[in-house]
Structures are given as structure tokens and as C-alpha cells.
MARVO-52919 format. One record per residue (C-alpha): residue in one letter; x, y, z. Coordinates in nm, 2 decimals, decimal comma, m for minus. Each point is the difference from the previous one (the first is absolute). Layout:
residues N
R rest     px     py     pz
R    A      X      Y      Z
...
This chain:
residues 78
R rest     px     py     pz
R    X   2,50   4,30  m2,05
R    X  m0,35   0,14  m0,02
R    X  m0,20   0,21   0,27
R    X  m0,37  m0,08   0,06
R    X  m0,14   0,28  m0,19
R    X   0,10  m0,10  m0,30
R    X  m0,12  m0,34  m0,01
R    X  m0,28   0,00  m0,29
R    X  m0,37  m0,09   0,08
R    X  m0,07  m0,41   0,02
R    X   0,36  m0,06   0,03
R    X   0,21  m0,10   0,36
R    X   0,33  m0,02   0,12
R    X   0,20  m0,10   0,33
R    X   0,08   0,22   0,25
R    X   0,40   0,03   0,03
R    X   0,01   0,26   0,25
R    X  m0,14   0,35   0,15
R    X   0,16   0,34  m0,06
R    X  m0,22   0,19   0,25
R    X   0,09   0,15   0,36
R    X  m0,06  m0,25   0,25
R    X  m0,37   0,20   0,13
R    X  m0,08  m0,09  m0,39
R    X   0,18  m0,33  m0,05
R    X  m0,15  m0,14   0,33
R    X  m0,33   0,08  m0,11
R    X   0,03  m0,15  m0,35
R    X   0,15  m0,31   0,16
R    X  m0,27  m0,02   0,25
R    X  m0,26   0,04  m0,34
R    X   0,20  m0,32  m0,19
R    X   0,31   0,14  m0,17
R    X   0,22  m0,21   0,12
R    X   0,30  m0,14  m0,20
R    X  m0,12  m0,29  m0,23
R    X  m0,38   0,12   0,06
R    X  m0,17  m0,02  m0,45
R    X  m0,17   0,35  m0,01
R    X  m0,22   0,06  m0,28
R    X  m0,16   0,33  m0,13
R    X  m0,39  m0,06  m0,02
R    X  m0,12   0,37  m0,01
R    X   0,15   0,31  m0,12
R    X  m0,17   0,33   0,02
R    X  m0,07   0,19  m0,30
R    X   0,31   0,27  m0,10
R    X   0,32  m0,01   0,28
R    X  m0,24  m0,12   0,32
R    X  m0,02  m0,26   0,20
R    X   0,08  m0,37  m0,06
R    X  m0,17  m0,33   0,21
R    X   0,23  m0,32   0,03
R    X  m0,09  m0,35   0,08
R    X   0,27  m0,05   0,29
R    X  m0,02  m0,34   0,17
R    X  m0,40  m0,05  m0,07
R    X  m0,06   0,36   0,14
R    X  m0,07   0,32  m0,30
R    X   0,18   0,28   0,13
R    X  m0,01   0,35  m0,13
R    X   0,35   0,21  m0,02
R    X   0,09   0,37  m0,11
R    X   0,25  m0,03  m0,31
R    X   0,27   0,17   0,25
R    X  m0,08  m0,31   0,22
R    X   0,00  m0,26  m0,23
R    X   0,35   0,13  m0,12
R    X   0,18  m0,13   0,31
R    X  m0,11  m0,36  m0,06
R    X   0,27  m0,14  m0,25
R    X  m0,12  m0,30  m0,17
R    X   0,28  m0,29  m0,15
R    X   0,11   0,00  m0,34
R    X  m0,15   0,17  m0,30
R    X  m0,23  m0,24  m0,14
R    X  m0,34  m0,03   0,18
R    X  m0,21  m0,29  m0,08
């Protein structure tokens, strides 16, 4: 299993589940990371920043220590 964060630029995976308290989780959910949701990365901020993900037609932008409570299915992303 994979976390958000580390999903490489252009690439997307399912959601499998959220590893974030439920004030976080509920917001995420309420965003589009719901189980089975494709996220893809479509910006990354230059060095350790900020990363944008294409979430269920919407771009959302996440904190790496956000993105790292999204686990995505499997290890291959297409």
C-alpha cells in the first residue's frame, strides 16, 4: 500500500482508505477521497511543498502530512 504523497506527478491511483482523525478524514471525504475515488497528482510544488490532485473532477491542493493519510490501492499506479 501507498499513501497519497507519494504518488508521482501525471500518475493516479484509488483510494482504499483514510488514516486521518475523524475532524481530518471527514473533511477529505467531504473533498472526494472516498474509497474507490482515481486520485491523480497534477501539481507538485517545487522542493517538499505542496501537491494539487484531480479528485472526482475537482483539483485539490493537500499538505504532504495530509496527503499521507489517504492510502491509495496496490503499488502500481497507471
Amino acid at each position: 500500500m501507498r499513501d497519497l504523497s507519494t504518488l508521482p506527478l501525471g500518475r493516479s491511483g484509488r483510494v482504499l482508505c483514510l488514516r486521518a482523525g475523524e475532524g481530518m478524514g471527514r473533511r477529505l471525504m467531504d473533498l472526494g477521497f472516498t474509497p474507490g475515488a482515481r486520485a491523480s497528482c497534477v501539481l507538485a510544488a517545487p522542493g517538499d511543498g505542496m501537491r494539487a490532485y484531480r479528485v472526482r473532477g475537482a483539483v485539490i491542493a493537500l499538505r504532504r502530512r495530509e496527503a499521507r493519510t489517504v492510502i491509495l490501492e496496490g503499488d502500481n499506479h497507471e
